[in-house]
C-alpha positions as CSV (number, residue, x, y, z in Angstrom):
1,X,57.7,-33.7,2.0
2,X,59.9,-30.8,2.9
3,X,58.8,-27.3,3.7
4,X,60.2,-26.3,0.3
5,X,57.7,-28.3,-0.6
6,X,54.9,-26.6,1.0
7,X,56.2,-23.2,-0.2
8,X,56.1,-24.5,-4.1
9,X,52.3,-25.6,-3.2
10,X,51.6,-22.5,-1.6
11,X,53.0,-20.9,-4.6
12,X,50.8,-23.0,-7.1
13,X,47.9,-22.4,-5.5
14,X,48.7,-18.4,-5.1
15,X,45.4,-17.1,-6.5
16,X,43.0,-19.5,-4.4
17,X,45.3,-18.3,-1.6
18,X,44.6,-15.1,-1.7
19,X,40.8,-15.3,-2.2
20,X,40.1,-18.0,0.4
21,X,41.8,-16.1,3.0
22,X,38.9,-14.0,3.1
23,X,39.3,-12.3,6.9
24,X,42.1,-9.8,7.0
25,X,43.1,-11.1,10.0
26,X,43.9,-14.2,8.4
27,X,45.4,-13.0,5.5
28,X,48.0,-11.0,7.6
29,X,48.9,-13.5,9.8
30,X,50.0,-16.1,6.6
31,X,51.5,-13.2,5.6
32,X,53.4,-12.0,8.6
33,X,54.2,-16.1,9.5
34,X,55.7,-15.8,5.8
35,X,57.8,-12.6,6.9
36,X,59.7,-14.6,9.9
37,X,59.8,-17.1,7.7
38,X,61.7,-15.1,5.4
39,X,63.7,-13.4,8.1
40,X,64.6,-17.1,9.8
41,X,66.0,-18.2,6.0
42,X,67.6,-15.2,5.5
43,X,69.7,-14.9,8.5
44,X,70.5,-18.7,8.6
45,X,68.3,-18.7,11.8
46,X,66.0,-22.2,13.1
47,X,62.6,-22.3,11.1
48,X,61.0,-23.9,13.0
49,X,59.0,-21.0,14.9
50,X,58.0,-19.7,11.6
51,X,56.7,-22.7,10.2
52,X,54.6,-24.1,13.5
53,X,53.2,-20.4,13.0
54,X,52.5,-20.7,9.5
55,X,51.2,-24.0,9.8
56,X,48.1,-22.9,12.2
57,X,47.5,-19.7,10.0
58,X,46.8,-22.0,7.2
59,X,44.3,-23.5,9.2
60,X,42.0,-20.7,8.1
61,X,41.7,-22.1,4.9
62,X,38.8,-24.3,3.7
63,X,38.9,-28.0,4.6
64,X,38.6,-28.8,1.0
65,X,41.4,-26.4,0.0
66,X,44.9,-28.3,-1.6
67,X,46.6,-26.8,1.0
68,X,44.4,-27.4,3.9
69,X,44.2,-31.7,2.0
70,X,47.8,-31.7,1.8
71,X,48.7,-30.6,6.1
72,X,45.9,-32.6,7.3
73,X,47.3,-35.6,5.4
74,X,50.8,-35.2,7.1
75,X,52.3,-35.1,3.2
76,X,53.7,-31.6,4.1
77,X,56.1,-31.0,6.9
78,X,55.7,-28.1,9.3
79,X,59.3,-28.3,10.9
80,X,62.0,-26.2,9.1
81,X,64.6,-27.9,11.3
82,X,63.6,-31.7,11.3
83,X,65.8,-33.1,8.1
84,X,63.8,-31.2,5.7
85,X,65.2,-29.0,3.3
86,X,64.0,-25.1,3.8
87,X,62.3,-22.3,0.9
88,X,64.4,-20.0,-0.6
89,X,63.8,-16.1,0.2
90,X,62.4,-16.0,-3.4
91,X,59.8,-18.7,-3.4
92,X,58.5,-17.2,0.1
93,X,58.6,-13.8,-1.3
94,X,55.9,-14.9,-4.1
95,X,53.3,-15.8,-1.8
96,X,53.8,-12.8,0.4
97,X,54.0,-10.2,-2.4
98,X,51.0,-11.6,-3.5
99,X,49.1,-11.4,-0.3
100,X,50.1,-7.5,0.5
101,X,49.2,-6.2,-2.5
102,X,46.1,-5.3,-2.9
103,X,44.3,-6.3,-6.1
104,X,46.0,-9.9,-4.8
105,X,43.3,-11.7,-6.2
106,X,44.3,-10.6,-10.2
107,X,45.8,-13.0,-12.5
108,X,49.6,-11.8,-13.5
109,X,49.4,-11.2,-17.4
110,X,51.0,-14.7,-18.4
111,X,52.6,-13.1,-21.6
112,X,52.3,-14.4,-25.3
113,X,51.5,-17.5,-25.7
114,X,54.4,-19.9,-26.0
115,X,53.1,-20.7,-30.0
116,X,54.6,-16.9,-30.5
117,X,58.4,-18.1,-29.6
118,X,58.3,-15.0,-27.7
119,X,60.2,-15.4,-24.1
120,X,56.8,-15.1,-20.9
121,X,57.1,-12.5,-19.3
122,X,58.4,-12.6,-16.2
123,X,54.8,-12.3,-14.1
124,X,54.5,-15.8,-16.3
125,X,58.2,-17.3,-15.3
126,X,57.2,-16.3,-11.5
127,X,54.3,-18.8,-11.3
128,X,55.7,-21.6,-13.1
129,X,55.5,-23.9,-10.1
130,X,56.1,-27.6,-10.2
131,X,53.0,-29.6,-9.7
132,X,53.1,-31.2,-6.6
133,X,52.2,-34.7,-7.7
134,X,55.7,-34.4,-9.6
135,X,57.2,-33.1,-6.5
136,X,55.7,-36.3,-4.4
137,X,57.1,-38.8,-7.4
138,X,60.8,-37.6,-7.6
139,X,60.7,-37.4,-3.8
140,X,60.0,-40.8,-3.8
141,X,62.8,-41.7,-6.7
142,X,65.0,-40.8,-4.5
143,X,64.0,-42.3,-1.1
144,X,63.9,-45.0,-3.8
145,X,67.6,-44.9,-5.1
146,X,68.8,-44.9,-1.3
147,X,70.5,-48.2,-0.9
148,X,68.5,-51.0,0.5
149,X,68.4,-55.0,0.9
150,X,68.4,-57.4,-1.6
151,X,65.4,-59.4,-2.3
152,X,67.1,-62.4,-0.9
153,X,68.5,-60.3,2.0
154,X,64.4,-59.1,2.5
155,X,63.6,-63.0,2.5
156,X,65.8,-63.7,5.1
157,X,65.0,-60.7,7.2
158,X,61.5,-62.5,6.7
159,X,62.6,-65.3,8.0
160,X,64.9,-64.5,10.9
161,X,62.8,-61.6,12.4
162,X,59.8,-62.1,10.8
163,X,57.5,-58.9,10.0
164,X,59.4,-56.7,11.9
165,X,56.9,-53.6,12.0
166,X,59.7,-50.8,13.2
167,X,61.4,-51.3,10.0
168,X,60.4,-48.6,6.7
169,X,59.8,-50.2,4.0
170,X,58.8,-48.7,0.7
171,X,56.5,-49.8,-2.0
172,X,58.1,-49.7,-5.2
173,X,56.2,-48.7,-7.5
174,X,58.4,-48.6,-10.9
175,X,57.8,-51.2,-13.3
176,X,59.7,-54.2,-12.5
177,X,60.5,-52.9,-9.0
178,X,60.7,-55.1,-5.8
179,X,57.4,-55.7,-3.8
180,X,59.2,-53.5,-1.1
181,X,62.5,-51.9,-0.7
182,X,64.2,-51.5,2.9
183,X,66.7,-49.3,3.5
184,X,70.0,-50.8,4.4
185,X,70.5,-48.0,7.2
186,X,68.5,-49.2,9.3
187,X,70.7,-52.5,9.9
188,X,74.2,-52.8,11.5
189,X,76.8,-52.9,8.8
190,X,77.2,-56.7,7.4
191,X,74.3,-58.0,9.4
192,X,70.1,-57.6,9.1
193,X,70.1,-57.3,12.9
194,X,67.9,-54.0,13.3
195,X,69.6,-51.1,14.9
196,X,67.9,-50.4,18.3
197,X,68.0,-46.6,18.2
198,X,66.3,-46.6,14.1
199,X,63.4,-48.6,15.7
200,X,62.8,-46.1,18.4
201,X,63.0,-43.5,15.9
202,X,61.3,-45.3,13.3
203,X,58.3,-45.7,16.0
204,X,58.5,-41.3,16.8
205,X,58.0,-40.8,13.5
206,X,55.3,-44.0,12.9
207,X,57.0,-45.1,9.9
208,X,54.2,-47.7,10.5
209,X,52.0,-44.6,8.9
210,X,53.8,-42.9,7.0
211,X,56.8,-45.0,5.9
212,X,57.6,-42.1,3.3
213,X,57.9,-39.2,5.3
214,X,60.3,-41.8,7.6
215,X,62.6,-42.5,5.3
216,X,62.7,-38.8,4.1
217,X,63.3,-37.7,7.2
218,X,66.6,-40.2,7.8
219,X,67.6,-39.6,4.1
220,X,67.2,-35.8,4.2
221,X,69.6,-32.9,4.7
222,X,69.0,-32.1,8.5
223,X,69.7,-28.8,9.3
224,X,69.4,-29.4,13.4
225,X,72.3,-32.3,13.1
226,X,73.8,-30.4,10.4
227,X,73.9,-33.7,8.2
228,X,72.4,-36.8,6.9
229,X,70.6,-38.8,9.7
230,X,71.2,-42.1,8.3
231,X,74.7,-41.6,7.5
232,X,75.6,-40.1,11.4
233,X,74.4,-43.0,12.9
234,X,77.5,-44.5,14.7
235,X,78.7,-41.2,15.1
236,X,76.4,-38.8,16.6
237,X,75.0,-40.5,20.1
238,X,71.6,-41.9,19.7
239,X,70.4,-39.1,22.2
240,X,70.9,-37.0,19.4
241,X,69.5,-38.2,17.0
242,X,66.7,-38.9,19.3
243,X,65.8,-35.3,19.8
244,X,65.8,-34.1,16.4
245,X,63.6,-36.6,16.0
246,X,61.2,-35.5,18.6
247,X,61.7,-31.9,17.3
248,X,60.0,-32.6,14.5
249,X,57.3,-34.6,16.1
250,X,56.4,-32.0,18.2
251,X,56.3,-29.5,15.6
252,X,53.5,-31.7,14.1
Protein backbone atom coordinates (compact mmCIF):
# COMPACT_ATOMS: atom_id res chain seq x y z
CA UNK A 1 0.00 0.00 0.00
CA UNK A 2 0.95 3.64 -0.72
CA UNK A 3 1.82 6.18 1.84
CA UNK A 4 -1.62 7.77 0.97
CA UNK A 5 -2.54 4.91 2.29
CA UNK A 6 -0.99 5.21 5.64
CA UNK A 7 -2.17 8.83 5.98
CA UNK A 8 -6.00 7.64 5.45
CA UNK A 9 -5.18 5.03 8.33
CA UNK A 10 -3.58 7.49 10.33
CA UNK A 11 -6.52 9.55 9.79
CA UNK A 12 -9.09 6.77 10.81
CA UNK A 13 -7.49 5.93 13.70
CA UNK A 14 -7.08 9.93 14.71
CA UNK A 15 -8.50 9.65 18.28
CA UNK A 16 -6.49 6.43 19.39
CA UNK A 17 -3.61 8.46 17.89
CA UNK A 18 -3.75 10.99 19.91
CA UNK A 19 -4.24 9.21 23.25
CA UNK A 20 -1.65 6.44 22.63
CA UNK A 21 0.99 8.88 22.02
CA UNK A 22 1.00 9.54 25.54
CA UNK A 23 4.81 11.16 25.98
CA UNK A 24 5.03 14.64 24.54
CA UNK A 25 7.98 13.91 23.05
CA UNK A 26 6.35 11.41 21.00
CA UNK A 27 3.52 13.25 20.12
CA UNK A 28 5.67 16.15 18.73
CA UNK A 29 7.84 14.25 16.82
CA UNK A 30 4.68 12.40 14.62
CA UNK A 31 3.71 15.75 14.57
CA UNK A 32 6.69 17.59 13.41
CA UNK A 33 7.58 14.26 10.91
CA UNK A 34 3.89 15.23 9.65
CA UNK A 35 5.09 18.96 9.18
CA UNK A 36 8.05 18.00 6.59
CA UNK A 37 5.88 15.81 5.46
CA UNK A 38 3.63 18.40 4.59
CA UNK A 39 6.29 20.81 3.51
CA UNK A 40 7.99 17.92 1.11
CA UNK A 41 4.17 17.55 -0.59
CA UNK A 42 3.75 20.95 -0.74
CA UNK A 43 6.82 22.14 -2.53
CA UNK A 44 6.84 19.08 -4.90
CA UNK A 45 10.08 17.98 -2.88
CA UNK A 46 11.24 13.88 -2.35
CA UNK A 47 9.21 12.32 0.66
CA UNK A 48 11.12 10.13 1.44
CA UNK A 49 13.00 11.85 4.50
CA UNK A 50 9.75 12.62 5.95
CA UNK A 51 8.29 9.32 5.77
CA UNK A 52 11.50 7.20 7.09
CA UNK A 53 11.04 9.88 10.00
CA UNK A 54 7.56 9.31 10.41
CA UNK A 55 7.84 5.79 10.19
CA UNK A 56 10.15 5.43 13.47
CA UNK A 57 8.00 8.03 15.31
CA UNK A 58 5.16 5.67 14.97
CA UNK A 59 7.10 3.24 16.57
CA UNK A 60 6.05 4.78 19.90
CA UNK A 61 2.83 3.42 19.44
CA UNK A 62 1.59 0.18 21.13
CA UNK A 63 2.41 -3.10 19.37
CA UNK A 64 -1.14 -3.96 19.32
CA UNK A 65 -2.11 -0.52 17.81
CA UNK A 66 -3.73 -0.64 13.86
CA UNK A 67 -1.08 1.35 13.00
CA UNK A 68 1.84 -0.17 14.74
CA UNK A 69 -0.13 -4.05 13.01
CA UNK A 70 -0.24 -2.49 9.76
CA UNK A 71 4.05 -1.16 9.49
CA UNK A 72 5.20 -4.16 11.13
CA UNK A 73 3.30 -6.30 8.54
CA UNK A 74 5.06 -4.36 5.59
CA UNK A 75 1.13 -3.57 4.23
CA UNK A 76 2.08 0.15 4.51
CA UNK A 77 4.94 1.71 2.69
CA UNK A 78 7.33 4.07 4.30
CA UNK A 79 8.96 5.51 0.99
CA UNK A 80 7.24 8.55 -0.48
CA UNK A 81 9.41 8.15 -3.65
CA UNK A 82 9.36 4.24 -4.36
CA UNK A 83 6.24 4.00 -6.98
CA UNK A 84 3.79 4.95 -4.39
CA UNK A 85 1.41 7.53 -4.71
CA UNK A 86 1.92 10.43 -1.88
CA UNK A 87 -0.97 12.33 0.83
CA UNK A 88 -2.44 15.31 -0.01
CA UNK A 89 -1.62 18.54 2.16
CA UNK A 90 -5.22 18.07 3.52
CA UNK A 91 -5.23 14.51 4.69
CA UNK A 92 -1.75 15.27 6.45
CA UNK A 93 -3.18 18.35 7.88
CA UNK A 94 -6.01 16.20 9.77
CA UNK A 95 -3.67 14.27 11.77
CA UNK A 96 -1.48 17.12 12.69
CA UNK A 97 -4.32 19.56 13.59
CA UNK A 98 -5.42 17.06 15.64
CA UNK A 99 -2.21 16.39 17.46
CA UNK A 100 -1.41 20.25 18.25
CA UNK A 101 -4.39 21.09 19.61
CA UNK A 102 -4.78 20.53 22.82
CA UNK A 103 -8.01 18.89 23.94
CA UNK A 104 -6.74 16.32 20.90
CA UNK A 105 -8.17 13.61 22.47
CA UNK A 106 -12.14 15.11 22.05
CA UNK A 107 -14.50 13.64 19.62
CA UNK A 108 -15.44 16.30 16.77
CA UNK A 109 -19.29 16.81 17.17
CA UNK A 110 -20.31 14.37 14.13
CA UNK A 111 -23.49 16.61 13.44
CA UNK A 112 -27.18 15.29 13.05
CA UNK A 113 -27.68 12.14 12.44
CA UNK A 114 -27.92 11.33 8.82
CA UNK A 115 -31.91 10.08 9.58
CA UNK A 116 -32.43 14.10 9.84
CA UNK A 117 -31.51 14.76 5.93
CA UNK A 118 -29.56 17.41 7.45
CA UNK A 119 -25.97 17.83 5.52
CA UNK A 120 -22.79 16.59 8.79
CA UNK A 121 -21.16 19.07 9.65
CA UNK A 122 -18.07 19.45 8.46
CA UNK A 123 -16.02 18.17 11.80
CA UNK A 124 -18.18 14.88 10.53
CA UNK A 125 -17.21 15.15 6.60
CA UNK A 126 -13.39 15.61 8.00
CA UNK A 127 -13.26 12.11 9.49
CA UNK A 128 -15.05 10.21 6.96
CA UNK A 129 -12.03 8.06 6.15
CA UNK A 130 -12.16 4.88 4.04
CA UNK A 131 -11.69 1.72 5.96
CA UNK A 132 -8.62 0.31 5.17
CA UNK A 133 -9.72 -3.18 4.49
CA UNK A 134 -11.60 -1.31 1.39
CA UNK A 135 -8.48 0.42 0.64
CA UNK A 136 -6.43 -3.15 0.57
CA UNK A 137 -9.43 -4.68 -1.76
CA UNK A 138 -9.60 -2.02 -4.54
CA UNK A 139 -5.82 -1.91 -4.32
CA UNK A 140 -5.86 -5.29 -5.18
CA UNK A 141 -8.65 -4.78 -8.17
CA UNK A 142 -6.46 -3.10 -9.71
CA UNK A 143 -3.07 -4.93 -9.49
CA UNK A 144 -5.79 -7.34 -10.58
CA UNK A 145 -7.05 -5.64 -13.89
CA UNK A 146 -3.26 -5.18 -14.89
CA UNK A 147 -2.89 -7.41 -17.93
CA UNK A 148 -1.50 -10.82 -17.28
CA UNK A 149 -1.06 -14.43 -18.93
CA UNK A 150 -3.64 -16.53 -20.01
CA UNK A 151 -4.35 -19.69 -18.25
CA UNK A 152 -2.93 -21.60 -21.02
CA UNK A 153 -0.06 -19.22 -21.33
CA UNK A 154 0.41 -19.87 -17.11
CA UNK A 155 0.35 -23.74 -18.13
CA UNK A 156 2.97 -23.44 -20.44
CA UNK A 157 5.12 -21.16 -18.36
CA UNK A 158 4.57 -24.29 -16.00
CA UNK A 159 5.87 -26.32 -18.20
CA UNK A 160 8.76 -24.62 -19.92
CA UNK A 161 10.24 -22.94 -16.69
CA UNK A 162 8.67 -24.71 -14.27
CA UNK A 163 7.85 -22.84 -10.77
CA UNK A 164 9.81 -20.06 -11.51
CA UNK A 165 9.89 -18.34 -7.90
CA UNK A 166 11.09 -14.62 -9.25
CA UNK A 167 7.91 -14.29 -10.98
CA UNK A 168 4.67 -12.22 -8.89
CA UNK A 169 1.96 -13.93 -9.13
CA UNK A 170 -1.37 -13.03 -7.54
CA UNK A 171 -4.11 -15.00 -5.99
CA UNK A 172 -7.32 -14.12 -7.41
CA UNK A 173 -9.61 -13.97 -5.28
CA UNK A 174 -12.98 -12.92 -7.27
CA UNK A 175 -15.45 -15.46 -7.83
CA UNK A 176 -14.59 -17.40 -10.93
CA UNK A 177 -11.05 -15.85 -11.03
CA UNK A 178 -7.88 -17.85 -12.10
CA UNK A 179 -5.94 -19.81 -9.35
CA UNK A 180 -3.24 -17.08 -10.07
CA UNK A 181 -2.73 -14.19 -12.29
CA UNK A 182 0.89 -13.16 -13.62
CA UNK A 183 1.50 -10.10 -14.93
CA UNK A 184 2.41 -10.01 -18.51
CA UNK A 185 5.22 -7.31 -17.79
CA UNK A 186 7.29 -9.30 -16.45
CA UNK A 187 7.94 -11.32 -19.85
CA UNK A 188 9.53 -10.07 -23.17
CA UNK A 189 6.89 -8.96 -25.50
CA UNK A 190 5.46 -12.16 -27.52
CA UNK A 191 7.43 -14.67 -25.47
CA UNK A 192 7.06 -16.15 -21.56
CA UNK A 193 10.91 -15.90 -21.42
CA UNK A 194 11.32 -13.86 -18.00
CA UNK A 195 12.94 -10.62 -18.20
CA UNK A 196 16.30 -10.72 -16.35
CA UNK A 197 16.25 -7.28 -14.77
CA UNK A 198 12.17 -7.97 -13.34
CA UNK A 199 13.71 -11.05 -11.59
CA UNK A 200 16.35 -9.08 -9.89
CA UNK A 201 13.95 -6.65 -8.91
CA UNK A 202 11.25 -8.92 -8.24
CA UNK A 203 13.94 -10.64 -5.70
CA UNK A 204 14.82 -6.60 -3.93
CA UNK A 205 11.43 -6.35 -3.30
CA UNK A 206 10.84 -10.41 -2.23
CA UNK A 207 7.84 -10.66 -4.32
CA UNK A 208 8.35 -14.22 -2.91
CA UNK A 209 6.78 -12.37 0.35
CA UNK A 210 4.93 -10.05 -0.48
CA UNK A 211 3.78 -10.62 -4.12
CA UNK A 212 1.25 -7.63 -3.58
CA UNK A 213 3.32 -4.88 -2.55
CA UNK A 214 5.58 -6.20 -5.84
CA UNK A 215 3.35 -5.76 -8.20
CA UNK A 216 2.09 -2.45 -6.73
CA UNK A 217 5.27 -1.18 -6.73
CA UNK A 218 5.90 -2.02 -10.77
CA UNK A 219 2.21 -1.01 -11.50
CA UNK A 220 2.26 2.28 -9.47
CA UNK A 221 2.90 5.95 -10.35
CA UNK A 222 6.67 6.28 -9.41
CA UNK A 223 7.51 9.55 -8.61
CA UNK A 224 11.55 8.93 -8.56
CA UNK A 225 11.25 7.51 -12.43
CA UNK A 226 8.63 9.95 -12.96
CA UNK A 227 6.38 7.00 -14.54
CA UNK A 228 5.04 3.59 -14.53
CA UNK A 229 7.85 1.04 -13.78
CA UNK A 230 6.45 -1.71 -15.81
CA UNK A 231 5.61 0.26 -18.70
CA UNK A 232 9.53 2.01 -18.81
CA UNK A 233 11.04 -1.20 -19.00
CA UNK A 234 12.86 -1.14 -22.42
CA UNK A 235 13.27 2.32 -22.11
CA UNK A 236 14.81 3.50 -18.94
CA UNK A 237 18.26 1.27 -18.38
CA UNK A 238 17.77 -1.45 -15.93
CA UNK A 239 20.30 0.52 -13.66
CA UNK A 240 17.51 2.68 -13.18
CA UNK A 241 15.12 1.00 -12.46
CA UNK A 242 17.38 -0.96 -10.23
CA UNK A 243 17.86 1.88 -7.86
CA UNK A 244 14.46 2.98 -7.33
CA UNK A 245 14.03 -0.14 -6.43
CA UNK A 246 16.65 -0.21 -3.83
CA UNK A 247 15.33 3.24 -2.66
CA UNK A 248 12.51 1.91 -1.46
CA UNK A 249 14.08 -1.14 0.04
CA UNK A 250 16.21 0.81 2.01
CA UNK A 251 13.59 3.04 3.18
CA UNK A 252 12.11 -0.15 4.78
Amino acid sequence: MSPEDLLALLVTHQQSLAADLHDEEDREEVAAALRELREAVTAGRSAAPAMRRLRRALAALPPEHPVSDALASRRYAADGTGGRALPTADAIGTVLNLLETPDATAVPDPGPPPESGAEPSPAAREVETPDPGELLAKARRRLLSAPALTEREHAALLSSHGDQPGLIRLADPRPGGATARCPRFQFRPGTLQPLPVVLRINGLLRADLDPWGAADWWLGANSWLHGVPADLLGTLPDEELEGAALELVEAD
